[in-house]
PDB file of N, CA, C and O in Angstrom:
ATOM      1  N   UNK A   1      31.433 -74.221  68.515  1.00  0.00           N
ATOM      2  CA  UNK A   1      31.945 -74.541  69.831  1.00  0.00           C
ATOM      3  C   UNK A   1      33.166 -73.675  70.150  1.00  0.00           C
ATOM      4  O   UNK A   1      33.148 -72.996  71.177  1.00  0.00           O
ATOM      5  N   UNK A   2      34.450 -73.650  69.162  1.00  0.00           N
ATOM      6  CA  UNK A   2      35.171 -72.590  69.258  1.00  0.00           C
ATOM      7  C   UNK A   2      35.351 -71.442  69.705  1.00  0.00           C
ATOM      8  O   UNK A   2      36.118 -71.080  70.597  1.00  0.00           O
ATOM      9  N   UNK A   3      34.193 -70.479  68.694  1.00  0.00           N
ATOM     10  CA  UNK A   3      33.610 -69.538  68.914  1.00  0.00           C
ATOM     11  C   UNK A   3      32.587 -69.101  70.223  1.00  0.00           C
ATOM     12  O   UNK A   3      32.230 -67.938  70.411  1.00  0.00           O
ATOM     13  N   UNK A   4      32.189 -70.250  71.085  1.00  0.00           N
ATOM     14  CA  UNK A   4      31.326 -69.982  72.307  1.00  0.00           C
ATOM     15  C   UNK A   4      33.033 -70.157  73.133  1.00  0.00           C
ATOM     16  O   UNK A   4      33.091 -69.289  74.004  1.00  0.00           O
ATOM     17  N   UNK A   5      33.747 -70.610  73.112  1.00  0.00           N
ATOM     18  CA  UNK A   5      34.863 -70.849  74.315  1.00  0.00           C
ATOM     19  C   UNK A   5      35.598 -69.005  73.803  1.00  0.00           C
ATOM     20  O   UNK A   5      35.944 -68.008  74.438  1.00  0.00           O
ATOM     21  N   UNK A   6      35.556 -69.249  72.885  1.00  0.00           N
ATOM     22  CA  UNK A   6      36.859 -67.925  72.563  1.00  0.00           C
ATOM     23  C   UNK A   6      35.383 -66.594  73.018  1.00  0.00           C
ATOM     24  O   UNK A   6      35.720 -65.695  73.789  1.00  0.00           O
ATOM     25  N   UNK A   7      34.193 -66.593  72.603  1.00  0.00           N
ATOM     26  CA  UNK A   7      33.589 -65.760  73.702  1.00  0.00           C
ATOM     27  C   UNK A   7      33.828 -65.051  74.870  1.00  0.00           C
ATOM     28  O   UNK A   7      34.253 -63.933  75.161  1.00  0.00           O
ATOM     29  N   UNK A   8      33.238 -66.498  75.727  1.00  0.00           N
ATOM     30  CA  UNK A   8      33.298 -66.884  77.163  1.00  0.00           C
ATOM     31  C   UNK A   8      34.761 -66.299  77.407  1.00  0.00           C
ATOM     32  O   UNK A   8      34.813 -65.350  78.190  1.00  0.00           O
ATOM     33  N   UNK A   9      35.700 -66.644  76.961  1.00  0.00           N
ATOM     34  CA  UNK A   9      37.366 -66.314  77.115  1.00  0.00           C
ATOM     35  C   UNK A   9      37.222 -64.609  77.281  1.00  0.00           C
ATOM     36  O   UNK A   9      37.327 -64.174  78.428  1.00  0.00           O
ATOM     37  N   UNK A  10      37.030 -63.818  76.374  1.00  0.00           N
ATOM     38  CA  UNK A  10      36.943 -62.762  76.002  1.00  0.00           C
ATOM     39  C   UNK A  10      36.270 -61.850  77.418  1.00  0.00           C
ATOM     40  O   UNK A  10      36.853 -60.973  78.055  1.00  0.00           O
ATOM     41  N   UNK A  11      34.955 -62.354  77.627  1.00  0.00           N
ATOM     42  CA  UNK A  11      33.990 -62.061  78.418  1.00  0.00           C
ATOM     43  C   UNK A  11      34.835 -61.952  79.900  1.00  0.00           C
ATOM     44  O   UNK A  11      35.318 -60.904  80.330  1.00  0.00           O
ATOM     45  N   UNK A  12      34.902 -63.294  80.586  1.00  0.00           N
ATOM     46  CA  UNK A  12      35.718 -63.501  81.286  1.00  0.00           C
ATOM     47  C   UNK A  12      37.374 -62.616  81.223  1.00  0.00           C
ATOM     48  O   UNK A  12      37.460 -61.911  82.229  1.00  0.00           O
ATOM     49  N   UNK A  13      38.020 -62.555  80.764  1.00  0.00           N
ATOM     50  CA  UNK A  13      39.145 -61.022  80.180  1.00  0.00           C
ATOM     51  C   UNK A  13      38.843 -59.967  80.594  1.00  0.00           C
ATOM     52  O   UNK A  13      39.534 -59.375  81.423  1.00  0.00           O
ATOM     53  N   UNK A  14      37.577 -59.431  80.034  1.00  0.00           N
ATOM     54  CA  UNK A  14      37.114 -58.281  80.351  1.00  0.00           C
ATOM     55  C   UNK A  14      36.464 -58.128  81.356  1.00  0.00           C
ATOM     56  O   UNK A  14      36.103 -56.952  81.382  1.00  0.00           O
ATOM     57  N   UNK A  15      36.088 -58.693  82.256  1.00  0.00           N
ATOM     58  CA  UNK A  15      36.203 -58.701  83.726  1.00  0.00           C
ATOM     59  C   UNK A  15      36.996 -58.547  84.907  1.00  0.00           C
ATOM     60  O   UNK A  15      36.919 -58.419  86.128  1.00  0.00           O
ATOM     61  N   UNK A  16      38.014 -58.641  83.687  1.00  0.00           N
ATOM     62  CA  UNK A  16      38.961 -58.628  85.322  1.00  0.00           C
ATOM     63  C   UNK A  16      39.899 -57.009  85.410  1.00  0.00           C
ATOM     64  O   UNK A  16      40.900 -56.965  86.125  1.00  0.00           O
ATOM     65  N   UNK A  17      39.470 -55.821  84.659  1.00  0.00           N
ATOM     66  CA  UNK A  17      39.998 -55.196  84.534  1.00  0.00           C
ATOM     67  C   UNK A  17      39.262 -53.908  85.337  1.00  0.00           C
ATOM     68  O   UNK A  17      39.050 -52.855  84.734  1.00  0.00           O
ATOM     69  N   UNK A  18      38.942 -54.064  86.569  1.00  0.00           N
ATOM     70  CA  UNK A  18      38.751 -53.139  87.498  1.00  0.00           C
ATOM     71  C   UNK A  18      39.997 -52.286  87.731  1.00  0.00           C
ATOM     72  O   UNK A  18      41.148 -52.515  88.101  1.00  0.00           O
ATOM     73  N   UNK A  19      39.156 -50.989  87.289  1.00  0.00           N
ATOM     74  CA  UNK A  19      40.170 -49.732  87.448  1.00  0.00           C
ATOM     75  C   UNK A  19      39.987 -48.848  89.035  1.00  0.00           C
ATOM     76  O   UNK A  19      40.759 -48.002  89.487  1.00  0.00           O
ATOM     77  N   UNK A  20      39.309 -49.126  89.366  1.00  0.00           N
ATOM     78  CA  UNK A  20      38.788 -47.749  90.432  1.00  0.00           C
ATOM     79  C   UNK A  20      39.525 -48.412  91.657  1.00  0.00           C
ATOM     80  O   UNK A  20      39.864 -49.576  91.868  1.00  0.00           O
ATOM     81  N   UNK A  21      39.633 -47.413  92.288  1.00  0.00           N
ATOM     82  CA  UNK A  21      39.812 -47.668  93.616  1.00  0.00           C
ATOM     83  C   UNK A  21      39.648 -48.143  94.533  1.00  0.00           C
ATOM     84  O   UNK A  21      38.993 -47.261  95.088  1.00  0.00           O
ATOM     85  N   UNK A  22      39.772 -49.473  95.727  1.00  0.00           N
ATOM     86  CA  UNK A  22      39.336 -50.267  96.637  1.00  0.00           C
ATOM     87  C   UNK A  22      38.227 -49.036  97.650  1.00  0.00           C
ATOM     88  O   UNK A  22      38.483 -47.954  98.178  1.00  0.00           O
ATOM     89  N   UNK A  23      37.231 -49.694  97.577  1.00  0.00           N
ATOM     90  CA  UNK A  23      36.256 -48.946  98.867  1.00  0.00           C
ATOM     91  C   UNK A  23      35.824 -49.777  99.793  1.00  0.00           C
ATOM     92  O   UNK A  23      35.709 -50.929  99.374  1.00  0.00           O
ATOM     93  N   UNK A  24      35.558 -49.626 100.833  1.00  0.00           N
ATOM     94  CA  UNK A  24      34.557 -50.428 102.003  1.00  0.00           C
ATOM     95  C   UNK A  24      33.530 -50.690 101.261  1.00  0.00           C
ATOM     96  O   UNK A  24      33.024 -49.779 100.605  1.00  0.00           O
ATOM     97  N   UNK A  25      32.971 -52.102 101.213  1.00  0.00           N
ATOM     98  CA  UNK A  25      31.232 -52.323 100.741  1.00  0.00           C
ATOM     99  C   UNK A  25      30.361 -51.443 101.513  1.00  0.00           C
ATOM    100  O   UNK A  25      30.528 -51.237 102.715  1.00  0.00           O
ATOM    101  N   UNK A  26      29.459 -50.943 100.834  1.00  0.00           N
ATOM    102  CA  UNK A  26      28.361 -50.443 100.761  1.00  0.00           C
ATOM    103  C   UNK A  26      27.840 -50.569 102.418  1.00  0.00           C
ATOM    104  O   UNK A  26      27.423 -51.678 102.754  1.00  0.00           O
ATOM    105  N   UNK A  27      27.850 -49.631 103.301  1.00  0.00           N
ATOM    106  CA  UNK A  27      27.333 -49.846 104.919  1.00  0.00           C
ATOM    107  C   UNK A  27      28.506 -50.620 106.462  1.00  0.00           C
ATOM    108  O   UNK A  27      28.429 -50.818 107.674  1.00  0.00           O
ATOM    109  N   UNK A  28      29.667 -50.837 105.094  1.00  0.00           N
ATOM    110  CA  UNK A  28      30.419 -51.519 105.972  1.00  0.00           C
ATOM    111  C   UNK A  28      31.632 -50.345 106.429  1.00  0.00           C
ATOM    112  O   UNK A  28      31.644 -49.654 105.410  1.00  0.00           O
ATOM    113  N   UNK A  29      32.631 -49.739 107.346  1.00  0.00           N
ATOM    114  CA  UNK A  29      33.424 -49.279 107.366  1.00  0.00           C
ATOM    115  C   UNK A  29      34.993 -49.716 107.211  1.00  0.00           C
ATOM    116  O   UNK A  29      35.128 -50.846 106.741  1.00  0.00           O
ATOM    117  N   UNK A  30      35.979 -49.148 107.464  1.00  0.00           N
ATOM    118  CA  UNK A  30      37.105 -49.347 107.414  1.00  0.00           C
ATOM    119  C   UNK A  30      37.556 -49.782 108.797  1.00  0.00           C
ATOM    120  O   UNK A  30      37.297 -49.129 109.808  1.00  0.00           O
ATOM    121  N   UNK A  31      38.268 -50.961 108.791  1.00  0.00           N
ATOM    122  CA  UNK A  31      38.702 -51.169 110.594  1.00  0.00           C
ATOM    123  C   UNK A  31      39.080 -50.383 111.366  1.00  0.00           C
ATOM    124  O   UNK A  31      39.610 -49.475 110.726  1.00  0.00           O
ATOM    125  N   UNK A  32      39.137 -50.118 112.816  1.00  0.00           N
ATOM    126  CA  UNK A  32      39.089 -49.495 113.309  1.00  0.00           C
ATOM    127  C   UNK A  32      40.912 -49.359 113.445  1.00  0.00           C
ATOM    128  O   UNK A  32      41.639 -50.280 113.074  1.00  0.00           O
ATOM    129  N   UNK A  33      41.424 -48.130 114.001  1.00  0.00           N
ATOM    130  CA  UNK A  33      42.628 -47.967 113.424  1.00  0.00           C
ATOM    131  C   UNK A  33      43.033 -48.668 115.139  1.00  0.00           C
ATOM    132  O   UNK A  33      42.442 -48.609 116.218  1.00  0.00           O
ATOM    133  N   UNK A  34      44.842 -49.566 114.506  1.00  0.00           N
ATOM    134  CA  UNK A  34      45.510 -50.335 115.712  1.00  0.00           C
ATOM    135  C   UNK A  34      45.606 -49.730 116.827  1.00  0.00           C
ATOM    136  O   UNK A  34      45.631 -48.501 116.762  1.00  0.00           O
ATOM    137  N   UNK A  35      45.677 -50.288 118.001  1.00  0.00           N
ATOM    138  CA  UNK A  35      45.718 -49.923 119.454  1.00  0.00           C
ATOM    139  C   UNK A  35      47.580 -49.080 118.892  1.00  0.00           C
ATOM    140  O   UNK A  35      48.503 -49.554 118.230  1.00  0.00           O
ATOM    141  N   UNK A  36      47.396 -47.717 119.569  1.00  0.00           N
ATOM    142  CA  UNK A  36      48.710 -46.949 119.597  1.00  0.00           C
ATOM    143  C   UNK A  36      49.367 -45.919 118.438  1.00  0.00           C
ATOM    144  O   UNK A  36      50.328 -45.151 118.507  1.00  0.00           O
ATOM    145  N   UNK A  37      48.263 -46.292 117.141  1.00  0.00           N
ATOM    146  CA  UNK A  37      48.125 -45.950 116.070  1.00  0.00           C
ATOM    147  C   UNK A  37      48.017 -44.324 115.794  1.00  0.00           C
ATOM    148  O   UNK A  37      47.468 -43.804 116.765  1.00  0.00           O
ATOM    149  N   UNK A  38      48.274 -43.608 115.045  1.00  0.00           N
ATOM    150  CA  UNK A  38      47.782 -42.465 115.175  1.00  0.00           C
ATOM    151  C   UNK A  38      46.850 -42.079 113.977  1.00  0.00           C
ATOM    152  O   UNK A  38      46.432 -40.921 113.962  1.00  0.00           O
ATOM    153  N   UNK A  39      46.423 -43.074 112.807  1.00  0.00           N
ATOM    154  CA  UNK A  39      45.461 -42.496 111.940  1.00  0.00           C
ATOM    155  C   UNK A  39      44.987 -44.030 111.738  1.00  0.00           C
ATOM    156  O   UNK A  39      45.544 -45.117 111.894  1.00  0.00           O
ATOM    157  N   UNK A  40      43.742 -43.629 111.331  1.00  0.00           N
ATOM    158  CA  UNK A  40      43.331 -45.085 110.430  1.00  0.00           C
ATOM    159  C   UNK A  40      44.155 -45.638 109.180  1.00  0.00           C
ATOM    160  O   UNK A  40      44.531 -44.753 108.411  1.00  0.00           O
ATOM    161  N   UNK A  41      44.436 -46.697 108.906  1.00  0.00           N
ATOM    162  CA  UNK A  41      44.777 -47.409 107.617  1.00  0.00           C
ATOM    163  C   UNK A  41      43.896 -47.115 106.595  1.00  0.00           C
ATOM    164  O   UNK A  41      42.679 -47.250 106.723  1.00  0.00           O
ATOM    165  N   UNK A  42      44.537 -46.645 105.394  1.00  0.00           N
ATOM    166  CA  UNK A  42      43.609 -46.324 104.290  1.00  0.00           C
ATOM    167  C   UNK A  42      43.815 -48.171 103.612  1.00  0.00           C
ATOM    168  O   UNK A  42      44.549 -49.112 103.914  1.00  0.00           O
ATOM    169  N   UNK A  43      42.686 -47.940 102.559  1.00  0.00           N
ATOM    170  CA  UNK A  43      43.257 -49.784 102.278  1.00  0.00           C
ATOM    171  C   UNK A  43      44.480 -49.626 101.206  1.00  0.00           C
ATOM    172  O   UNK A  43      45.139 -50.658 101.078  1.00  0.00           O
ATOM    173  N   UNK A  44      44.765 -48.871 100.669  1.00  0.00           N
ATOM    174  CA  UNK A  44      46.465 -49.415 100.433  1.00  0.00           C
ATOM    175  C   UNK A  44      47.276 -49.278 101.065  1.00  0.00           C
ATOM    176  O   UNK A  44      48.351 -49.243 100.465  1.00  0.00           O
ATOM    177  N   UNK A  45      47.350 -49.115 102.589  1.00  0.00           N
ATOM    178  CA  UNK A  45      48.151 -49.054 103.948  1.00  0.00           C
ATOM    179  C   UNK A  45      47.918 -50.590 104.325  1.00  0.00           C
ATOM    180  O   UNK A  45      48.778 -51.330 104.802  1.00  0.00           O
ATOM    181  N   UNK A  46      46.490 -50.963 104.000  1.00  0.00           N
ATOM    182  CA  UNK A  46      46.479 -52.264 104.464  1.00  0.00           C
ATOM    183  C   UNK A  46      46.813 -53.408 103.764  1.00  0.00           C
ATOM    184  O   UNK A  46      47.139 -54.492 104.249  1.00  0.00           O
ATOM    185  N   UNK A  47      46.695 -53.057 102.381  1.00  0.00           N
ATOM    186  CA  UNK A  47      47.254 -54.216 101.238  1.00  0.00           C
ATOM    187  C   UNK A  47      48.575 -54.157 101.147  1.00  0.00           C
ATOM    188  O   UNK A  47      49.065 -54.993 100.388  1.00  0.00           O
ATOM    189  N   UNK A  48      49.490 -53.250 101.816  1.00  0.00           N
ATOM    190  CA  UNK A  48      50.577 -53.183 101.651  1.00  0.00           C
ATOM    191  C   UNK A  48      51.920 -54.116 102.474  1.00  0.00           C
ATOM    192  O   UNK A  48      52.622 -53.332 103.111  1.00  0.00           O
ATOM    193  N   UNK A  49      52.213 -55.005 102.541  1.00  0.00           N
ATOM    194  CA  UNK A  49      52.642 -56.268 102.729  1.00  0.00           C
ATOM    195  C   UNK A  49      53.968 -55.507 103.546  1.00  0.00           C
ATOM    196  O   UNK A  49      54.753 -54.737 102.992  1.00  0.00           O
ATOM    197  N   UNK A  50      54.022 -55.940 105.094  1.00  0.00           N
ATOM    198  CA  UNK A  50      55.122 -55.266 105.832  1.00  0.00           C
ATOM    199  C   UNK A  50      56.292 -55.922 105.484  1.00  0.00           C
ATOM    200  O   UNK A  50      56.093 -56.975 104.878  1.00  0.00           O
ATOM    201  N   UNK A  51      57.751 -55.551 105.730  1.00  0.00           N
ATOM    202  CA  UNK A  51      58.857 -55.652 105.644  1.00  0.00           C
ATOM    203  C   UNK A  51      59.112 -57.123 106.270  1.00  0.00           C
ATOM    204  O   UNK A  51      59.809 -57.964 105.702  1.00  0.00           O
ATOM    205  N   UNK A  52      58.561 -57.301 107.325  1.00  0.00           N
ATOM    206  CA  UNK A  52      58.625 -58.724 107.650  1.00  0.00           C
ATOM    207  C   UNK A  52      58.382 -59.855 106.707  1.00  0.00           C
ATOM    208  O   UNK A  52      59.131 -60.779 106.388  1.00  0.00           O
ATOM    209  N   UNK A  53      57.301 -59.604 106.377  1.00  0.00           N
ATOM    210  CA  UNK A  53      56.570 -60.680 105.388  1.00  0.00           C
ATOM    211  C   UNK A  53      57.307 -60.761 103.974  1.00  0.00           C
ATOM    212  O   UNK A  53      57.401 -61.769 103.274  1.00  0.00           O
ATOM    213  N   UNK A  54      57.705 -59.752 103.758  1.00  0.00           N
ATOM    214  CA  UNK A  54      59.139 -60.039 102.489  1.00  0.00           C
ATOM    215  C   UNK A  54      60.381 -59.659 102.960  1.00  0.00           C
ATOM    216  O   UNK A  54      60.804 -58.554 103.299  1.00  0.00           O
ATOM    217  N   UNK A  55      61.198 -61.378 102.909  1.00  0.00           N
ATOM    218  CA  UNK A  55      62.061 -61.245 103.448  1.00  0.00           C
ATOM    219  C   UNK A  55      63.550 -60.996 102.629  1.00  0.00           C
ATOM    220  O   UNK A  55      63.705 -61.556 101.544  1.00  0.00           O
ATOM    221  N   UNK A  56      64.417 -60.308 103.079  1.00  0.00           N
ATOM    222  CA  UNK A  56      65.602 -60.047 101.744  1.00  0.00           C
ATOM    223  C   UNK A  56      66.276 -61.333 101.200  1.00  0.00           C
ATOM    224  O   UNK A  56      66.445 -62.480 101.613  1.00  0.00           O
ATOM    225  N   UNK A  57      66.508 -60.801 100.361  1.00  0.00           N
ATOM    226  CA  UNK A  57      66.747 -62.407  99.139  1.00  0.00           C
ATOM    227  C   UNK A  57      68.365 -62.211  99.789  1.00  0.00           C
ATOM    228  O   UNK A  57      69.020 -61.218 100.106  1.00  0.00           O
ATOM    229  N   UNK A  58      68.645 -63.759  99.807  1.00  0.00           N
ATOM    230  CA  UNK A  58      70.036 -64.046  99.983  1.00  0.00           C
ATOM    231  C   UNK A  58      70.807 -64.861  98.743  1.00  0.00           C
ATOM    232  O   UNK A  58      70.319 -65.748  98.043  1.00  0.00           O
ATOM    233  N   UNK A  59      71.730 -64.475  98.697  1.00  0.00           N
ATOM    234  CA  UNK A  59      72.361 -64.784  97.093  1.00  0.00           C
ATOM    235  C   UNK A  59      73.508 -66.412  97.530  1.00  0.00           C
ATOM    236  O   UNK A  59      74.050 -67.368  96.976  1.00  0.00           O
ATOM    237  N   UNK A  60      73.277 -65.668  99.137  1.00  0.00           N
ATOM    238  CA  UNK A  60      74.832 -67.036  99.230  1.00  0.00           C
ATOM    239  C   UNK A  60      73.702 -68.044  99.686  1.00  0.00           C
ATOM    240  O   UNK A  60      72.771 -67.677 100.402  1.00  0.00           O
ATOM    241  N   UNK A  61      73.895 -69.795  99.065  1.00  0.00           N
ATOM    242  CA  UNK A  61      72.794 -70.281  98.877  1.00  0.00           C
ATOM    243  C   UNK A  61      73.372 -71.410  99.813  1.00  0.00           C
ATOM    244  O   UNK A  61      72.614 -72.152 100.438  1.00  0.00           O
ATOM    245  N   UNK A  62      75.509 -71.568  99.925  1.00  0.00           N
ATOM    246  CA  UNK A  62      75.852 -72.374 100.258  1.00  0.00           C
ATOM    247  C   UNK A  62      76.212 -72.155 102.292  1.00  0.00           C
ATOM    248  O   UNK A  62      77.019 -71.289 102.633  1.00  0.00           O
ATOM    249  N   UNK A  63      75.619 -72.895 103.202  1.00  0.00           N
ATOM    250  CA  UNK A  63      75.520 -72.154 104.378  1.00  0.00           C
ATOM    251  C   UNK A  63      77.225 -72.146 104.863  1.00  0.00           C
ATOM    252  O   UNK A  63      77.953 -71.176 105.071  1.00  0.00           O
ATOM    253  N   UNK A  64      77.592 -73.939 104.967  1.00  0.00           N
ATOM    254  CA  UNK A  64      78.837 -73.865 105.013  1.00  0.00           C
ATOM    255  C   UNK A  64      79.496 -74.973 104.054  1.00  0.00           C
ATOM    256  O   UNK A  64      78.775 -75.903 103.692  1.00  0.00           O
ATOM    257  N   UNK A  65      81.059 -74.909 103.553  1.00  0.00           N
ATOM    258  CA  UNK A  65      81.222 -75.552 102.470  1.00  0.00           C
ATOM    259  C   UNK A  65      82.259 -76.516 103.223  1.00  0.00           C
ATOM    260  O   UNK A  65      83.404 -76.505 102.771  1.00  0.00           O
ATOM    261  N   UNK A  66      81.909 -77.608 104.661  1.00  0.00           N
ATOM    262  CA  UNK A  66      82.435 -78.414 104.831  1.00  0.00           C
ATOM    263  C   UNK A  66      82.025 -79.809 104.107  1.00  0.00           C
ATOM    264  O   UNK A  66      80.965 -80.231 103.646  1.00  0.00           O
ATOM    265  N   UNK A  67      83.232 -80.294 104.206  1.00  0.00           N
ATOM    266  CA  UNK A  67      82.889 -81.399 103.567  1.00  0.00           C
ATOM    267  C   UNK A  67      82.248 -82.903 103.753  1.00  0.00           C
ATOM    268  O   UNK A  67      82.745 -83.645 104.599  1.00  0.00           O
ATOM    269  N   UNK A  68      81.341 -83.261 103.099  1.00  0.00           N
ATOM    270  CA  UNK A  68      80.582 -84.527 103.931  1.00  0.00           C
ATOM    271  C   UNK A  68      81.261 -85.580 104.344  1.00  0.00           C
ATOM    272  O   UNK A  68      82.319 -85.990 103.866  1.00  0.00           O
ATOM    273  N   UNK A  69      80.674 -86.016 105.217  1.00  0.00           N
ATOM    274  CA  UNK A  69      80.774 -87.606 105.895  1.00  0.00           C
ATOM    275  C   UNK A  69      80.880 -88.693 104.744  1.00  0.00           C
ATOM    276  O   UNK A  69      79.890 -88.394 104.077  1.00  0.00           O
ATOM    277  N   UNK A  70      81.399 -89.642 104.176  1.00  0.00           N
ATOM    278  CA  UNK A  70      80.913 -90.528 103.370  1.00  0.00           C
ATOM    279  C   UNK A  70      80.114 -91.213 104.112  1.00  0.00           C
ATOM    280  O   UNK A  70      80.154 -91.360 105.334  1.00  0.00           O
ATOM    281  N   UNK A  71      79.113 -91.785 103.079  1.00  0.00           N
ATOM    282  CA  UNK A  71      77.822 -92.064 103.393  1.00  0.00           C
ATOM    283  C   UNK A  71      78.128 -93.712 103.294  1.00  0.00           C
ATOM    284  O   UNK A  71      78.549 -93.985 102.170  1.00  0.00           O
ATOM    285  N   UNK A  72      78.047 -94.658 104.005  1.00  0.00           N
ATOM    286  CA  UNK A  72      78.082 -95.905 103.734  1.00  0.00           C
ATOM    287  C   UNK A  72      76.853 -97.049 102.977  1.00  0.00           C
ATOM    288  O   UNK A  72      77.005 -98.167 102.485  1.00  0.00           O
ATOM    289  N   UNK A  73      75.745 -96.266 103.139  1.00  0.00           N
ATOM    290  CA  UNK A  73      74.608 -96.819 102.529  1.00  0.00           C
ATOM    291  C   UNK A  73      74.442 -96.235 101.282  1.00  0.00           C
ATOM    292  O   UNK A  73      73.326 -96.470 100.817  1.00  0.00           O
ATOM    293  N   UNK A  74      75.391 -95.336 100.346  1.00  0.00           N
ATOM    294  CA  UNK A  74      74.694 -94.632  99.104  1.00  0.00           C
ATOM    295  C   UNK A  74      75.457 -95.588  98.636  1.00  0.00           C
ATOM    296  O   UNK A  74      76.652 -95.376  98.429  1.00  0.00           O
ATOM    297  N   UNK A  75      74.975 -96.595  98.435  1.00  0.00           N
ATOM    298  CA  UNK A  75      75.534 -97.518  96.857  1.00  0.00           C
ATOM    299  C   UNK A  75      74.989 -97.258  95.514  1.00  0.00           C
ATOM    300  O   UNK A  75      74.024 -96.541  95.249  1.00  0.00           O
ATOM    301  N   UNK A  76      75.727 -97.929  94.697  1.00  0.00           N
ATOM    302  CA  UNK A  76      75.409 -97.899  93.590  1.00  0.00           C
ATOM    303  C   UNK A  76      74.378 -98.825  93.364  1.00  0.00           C
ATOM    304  O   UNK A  76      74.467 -99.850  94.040  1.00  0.00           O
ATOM    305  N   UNK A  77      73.233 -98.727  92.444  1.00  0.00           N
ATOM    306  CA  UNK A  77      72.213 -99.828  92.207  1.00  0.00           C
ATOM    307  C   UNK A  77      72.588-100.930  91.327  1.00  0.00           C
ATOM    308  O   UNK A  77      73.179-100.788  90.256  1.00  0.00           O
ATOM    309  N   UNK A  78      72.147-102.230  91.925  1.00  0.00           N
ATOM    310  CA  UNK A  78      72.662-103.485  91.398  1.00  0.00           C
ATOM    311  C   UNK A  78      72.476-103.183  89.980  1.00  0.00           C
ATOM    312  O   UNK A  78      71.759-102.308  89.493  1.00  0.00           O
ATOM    313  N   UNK A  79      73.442-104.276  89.215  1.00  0.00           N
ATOM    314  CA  UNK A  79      72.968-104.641  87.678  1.00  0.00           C
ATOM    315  C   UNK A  79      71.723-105.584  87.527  1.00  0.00           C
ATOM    316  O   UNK A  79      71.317-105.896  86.408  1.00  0.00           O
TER     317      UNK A  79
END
């Protein structure tokens, strides 16, 4: 039983190691390039995730460091 999972494991592994290059399937083309565009998108133009969509990391985490309201309902829990 071991030996069929550590297989299967193996099998599955070695599948996932596609080297070649992204192509259009077989009869299908590449989209047609954006309205204003001046070349078509190759597909790592298109897998390539715009500046928008990753946004810059901010380090200051605290927005402002006024100090709270006391809260009249945060009690302590009964004994």
């Amino acid at each position: 039983m071991k030996r069929l999972l550590l297989v299967g494991g193996l099998l599955a592994l070695a599948g996932c190691g596609a080297r070649e290059g992204l192509k259009p399937a077989p009869g299908q083309a590449l989209p047609p390039a954006p309205f204003g565009a001046t070349a078509t998108p190759t597909p790592d133009d298109l897998l390539k995730p715009p500046v928008q969509t990753r946004p810059a990391r901010s380090d200051d985490l605290i927005e402002s460091t006024d100090k709270r309201r006391s809260d009249k309902f945060d009690l302590p829990p009964p004994n």
